[in-house]
C-alpha positions in Angstrom: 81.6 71.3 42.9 84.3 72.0 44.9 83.2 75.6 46.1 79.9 74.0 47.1 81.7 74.4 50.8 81.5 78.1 50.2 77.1 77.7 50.5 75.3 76.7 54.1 74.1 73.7 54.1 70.6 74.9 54.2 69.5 77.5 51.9 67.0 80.2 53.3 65.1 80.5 50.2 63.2 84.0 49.5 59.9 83.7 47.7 57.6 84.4 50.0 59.7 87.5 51.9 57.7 89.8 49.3 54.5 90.3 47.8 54.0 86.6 47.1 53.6 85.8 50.6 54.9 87.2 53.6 54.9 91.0 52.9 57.8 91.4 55.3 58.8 95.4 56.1 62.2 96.0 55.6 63.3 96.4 59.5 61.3 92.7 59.3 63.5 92.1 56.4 67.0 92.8 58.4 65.7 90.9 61.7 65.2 88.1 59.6 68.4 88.0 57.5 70.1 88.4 60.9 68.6 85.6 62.6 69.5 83.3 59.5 73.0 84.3 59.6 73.4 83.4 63.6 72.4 80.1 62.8 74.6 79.8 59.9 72.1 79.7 57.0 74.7 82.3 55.2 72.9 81.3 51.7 69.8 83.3 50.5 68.1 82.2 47.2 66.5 84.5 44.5 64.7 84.7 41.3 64.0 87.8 39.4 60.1 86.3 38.9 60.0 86.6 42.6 56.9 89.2 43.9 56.4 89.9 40.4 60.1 91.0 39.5 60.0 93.2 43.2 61.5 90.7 45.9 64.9 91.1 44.9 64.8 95.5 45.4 63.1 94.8 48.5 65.5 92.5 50.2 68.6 94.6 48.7 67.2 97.2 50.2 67.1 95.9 53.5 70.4 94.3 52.9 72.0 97.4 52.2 70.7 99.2 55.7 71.2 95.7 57.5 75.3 96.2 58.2 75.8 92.9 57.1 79.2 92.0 55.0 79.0 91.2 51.7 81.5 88.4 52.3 79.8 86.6 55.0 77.0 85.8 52.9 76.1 84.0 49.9 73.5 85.0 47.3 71.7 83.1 44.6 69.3 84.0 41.6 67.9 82.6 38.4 66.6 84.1 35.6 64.7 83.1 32.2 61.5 83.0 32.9 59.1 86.1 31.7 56.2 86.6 33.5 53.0 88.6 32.8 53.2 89.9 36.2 55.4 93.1 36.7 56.2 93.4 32.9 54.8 93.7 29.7 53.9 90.6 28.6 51.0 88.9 26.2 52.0 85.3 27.7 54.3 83.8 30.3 57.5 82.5 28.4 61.5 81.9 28.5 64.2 83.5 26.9 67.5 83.1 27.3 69.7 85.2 24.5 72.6 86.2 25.6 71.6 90.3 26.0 68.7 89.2 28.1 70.8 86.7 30.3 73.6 89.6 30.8 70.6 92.2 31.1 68.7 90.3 33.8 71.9 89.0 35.6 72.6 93.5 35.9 69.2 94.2 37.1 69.5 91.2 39.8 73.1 93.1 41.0 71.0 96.6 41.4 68.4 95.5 42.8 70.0 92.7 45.2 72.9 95.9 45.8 75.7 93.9 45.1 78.4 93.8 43.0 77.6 90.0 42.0 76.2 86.8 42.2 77.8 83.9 44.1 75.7 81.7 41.5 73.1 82.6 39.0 71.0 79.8 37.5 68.9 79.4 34.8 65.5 79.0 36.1 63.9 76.3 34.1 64.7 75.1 30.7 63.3 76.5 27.3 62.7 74.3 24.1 64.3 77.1 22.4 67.9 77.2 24.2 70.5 77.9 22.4 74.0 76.3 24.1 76.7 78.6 22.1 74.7 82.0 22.7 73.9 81.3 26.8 77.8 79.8 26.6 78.5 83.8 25.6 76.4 85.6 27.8 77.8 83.6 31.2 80.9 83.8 29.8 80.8 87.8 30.1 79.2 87.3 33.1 82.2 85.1 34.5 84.5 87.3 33.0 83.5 90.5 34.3 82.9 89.1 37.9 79.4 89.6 37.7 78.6 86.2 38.6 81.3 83.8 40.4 79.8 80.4 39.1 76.8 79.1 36.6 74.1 76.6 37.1 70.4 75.7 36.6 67.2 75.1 37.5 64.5 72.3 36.9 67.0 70.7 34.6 67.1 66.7 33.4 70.3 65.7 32.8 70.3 65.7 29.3 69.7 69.1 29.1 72.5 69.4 31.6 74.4 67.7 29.2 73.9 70.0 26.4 74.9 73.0 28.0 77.9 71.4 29.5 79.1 71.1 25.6 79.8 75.0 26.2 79.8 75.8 29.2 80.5 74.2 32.9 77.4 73.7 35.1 77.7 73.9 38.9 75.0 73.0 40.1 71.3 71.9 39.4 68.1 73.5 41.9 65.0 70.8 41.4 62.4 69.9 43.4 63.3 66.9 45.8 61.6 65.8 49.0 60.4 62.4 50.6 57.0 62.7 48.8 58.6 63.9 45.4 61.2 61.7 44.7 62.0 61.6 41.4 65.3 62.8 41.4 66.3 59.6 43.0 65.6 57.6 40.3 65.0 59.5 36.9 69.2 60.6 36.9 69.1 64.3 38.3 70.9 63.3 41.5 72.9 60.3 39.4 74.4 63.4 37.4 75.0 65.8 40.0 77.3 63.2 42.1 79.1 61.6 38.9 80.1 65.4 37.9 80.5 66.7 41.1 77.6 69.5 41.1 75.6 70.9 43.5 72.2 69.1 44.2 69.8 72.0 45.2 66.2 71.0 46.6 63.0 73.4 46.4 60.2 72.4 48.7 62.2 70.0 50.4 59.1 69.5 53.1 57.0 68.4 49.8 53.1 68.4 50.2 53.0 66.7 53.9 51.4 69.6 55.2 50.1 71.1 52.4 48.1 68.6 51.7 45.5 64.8 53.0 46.7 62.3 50.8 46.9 58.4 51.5 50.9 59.2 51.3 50.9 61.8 53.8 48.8 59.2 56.4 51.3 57.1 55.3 54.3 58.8 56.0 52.6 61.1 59.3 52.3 57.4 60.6 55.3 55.8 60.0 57.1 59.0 61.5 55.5 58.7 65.2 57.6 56.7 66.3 60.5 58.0 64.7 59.9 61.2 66.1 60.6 59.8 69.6 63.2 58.1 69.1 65.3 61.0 67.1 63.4 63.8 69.6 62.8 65.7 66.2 59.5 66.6 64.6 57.7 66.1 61.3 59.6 69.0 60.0 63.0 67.7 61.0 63.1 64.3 59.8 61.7 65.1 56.3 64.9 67.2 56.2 66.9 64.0 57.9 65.6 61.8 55.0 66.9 64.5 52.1 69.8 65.2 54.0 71.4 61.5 54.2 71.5 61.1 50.4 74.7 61.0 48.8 74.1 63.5 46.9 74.5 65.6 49.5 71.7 67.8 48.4 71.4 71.4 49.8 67.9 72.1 50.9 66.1 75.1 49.9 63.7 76.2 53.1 60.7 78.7 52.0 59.5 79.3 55.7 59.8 83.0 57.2 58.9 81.8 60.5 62.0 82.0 62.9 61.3 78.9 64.9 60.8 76.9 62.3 64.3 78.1 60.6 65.9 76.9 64.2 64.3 73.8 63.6 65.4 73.5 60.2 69.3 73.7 61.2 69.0 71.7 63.9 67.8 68.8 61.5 71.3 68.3 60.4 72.1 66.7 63.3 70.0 64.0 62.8 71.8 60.9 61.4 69.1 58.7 60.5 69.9 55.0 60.3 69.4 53.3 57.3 66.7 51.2 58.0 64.5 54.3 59.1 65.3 56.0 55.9 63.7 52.9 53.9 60.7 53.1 56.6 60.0 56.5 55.4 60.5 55.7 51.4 58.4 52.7 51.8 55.9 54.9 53.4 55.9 57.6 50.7 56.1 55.1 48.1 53.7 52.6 49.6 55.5 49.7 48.8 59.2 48.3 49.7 62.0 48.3 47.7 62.3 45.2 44.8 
């Protein structure tokens, strides 16, 4: 993906701005957007699911107060998955027919107040996708300069696949982080560098400290002296270890916290050495390599 270049390296992710975590104001909102921008995080990452279908107007409308350029920033948003939050729903579901996708890709521009995407994805993958009819609907969104390039979320590499009969995929958003590695070997990250697309990871700090699992000791101990020796913390070297793979995967930080964003950039200065990358797999994994 050659206009990968055109996204900051790490993605200041979105979800938890709104109602589904952080409840930021809107002058909140702008101060935070700003402080990403100084630090280069230019790319902010959406879904129209996000607080219940009411992230998106929030942040536009900070965005739109905030003096920022349209052109110095970069934003993202999926869409395809119906919620019963914030519509009217019987049961959470997908859909993806092309007056939906071109629908939902028009109420992302209002509320985002923008005249388009820099990438719109398809948030996870439906058993009923259709390849033609999505094919038509991006295709109108191409066209019209609605969106400026196409990708997905959550998708295997088959599914990739069939979508790339019609239409060309960008990039892929999945969940990748030293104690969720599946990408590595199950052919996401295979796919994304033998077609050039753009390797997105969600939760790129995984559950270290979400959660007190035999992996986590594993990994918390194998870091310590790690830490020292690369004068970074926890936070920093999980992003080190996703950071080094060829892939060269963007990471997709949920945090709010404006320390913890500085931290964040500053992990890509860390180079780790080889051998301290297979420390910390062999501690998520609890095993070495064959």
């Amino acid at each position: 993906m050659k206009e990968r270049d055109t996204y900051s390296r790490i993605i200041a992710g979105t979800m938890t701005w709104g109602s589904w975590g952080k409840k930021l104001s809107k002058s909140e909102m702008i101060d935070l957007m700003q402080h990403c921008i100084e630090l280069g995080l230019t790319t902010f990452d959406h879904a129209d699911i996000y607080g219940s279908y009411s992230t998106e107007a929030d942040f536009g409308q900070a965005y739109a107060e905030s003096g920022i350029k349209r052109e110095d920033i970069q934003l993202i948003s999926k869409c395809g998955i119906q919620i019963t939050r914030g519509r009217d729903n019987r049961i959470n579901h997908y859909e993806y027919s092309k007056d939906y996708i071109i629908w939902s890709a028009e109420q992302s521009l209002k509320k985002l107040n923008t005249e388009y995407l820099d990438l719109l994805l398809l948030h996870r993958p439906s058993p009923l996708m259709e390849p033609h009819e999505i094919a038509e609907a991006i295709d109108h969104l191409l066209q019209s300069g609605k969106i400026k390039q196409f990708g997905v979320s959550n998708f295997t590499p088959s599914q990739v696949a069939m979508l790339e009969k019609t239409i060309p995929v960008s990039g892929n958003q999945v969940e990748f982080s030293l104690t969720y590695d599946s990408p590595i070997y199950d052919g996401t990250f295979d796919d994304c560098i033998a077609n050039n697309r753009m390797a997105m990871a969600w939760s790129p700090l995984g559950s270290l400290f979400r959660e007190e699992t035999e992996q986590t000791q594993r990994i918390k101990k194998a870091m310590v002296p790690l830490m020292e020796k690369y004068g970074a913390d926890e936070s920093q070297l999980l992003l080190a270890w996703l950071l080094k793979h060829p892939a060269i995967v963007y990471p997709v930080i949920g945090t709010t916290n404006k320390d913890r964003i500085t931290l964040a950039k500053k992990a890509l200065n860390i180079d780790l050495e080889l051998q301290d990358w297979f420390v910390l797999l062999e501690a998520s994994q609890g095993h070495g390599v064959p």
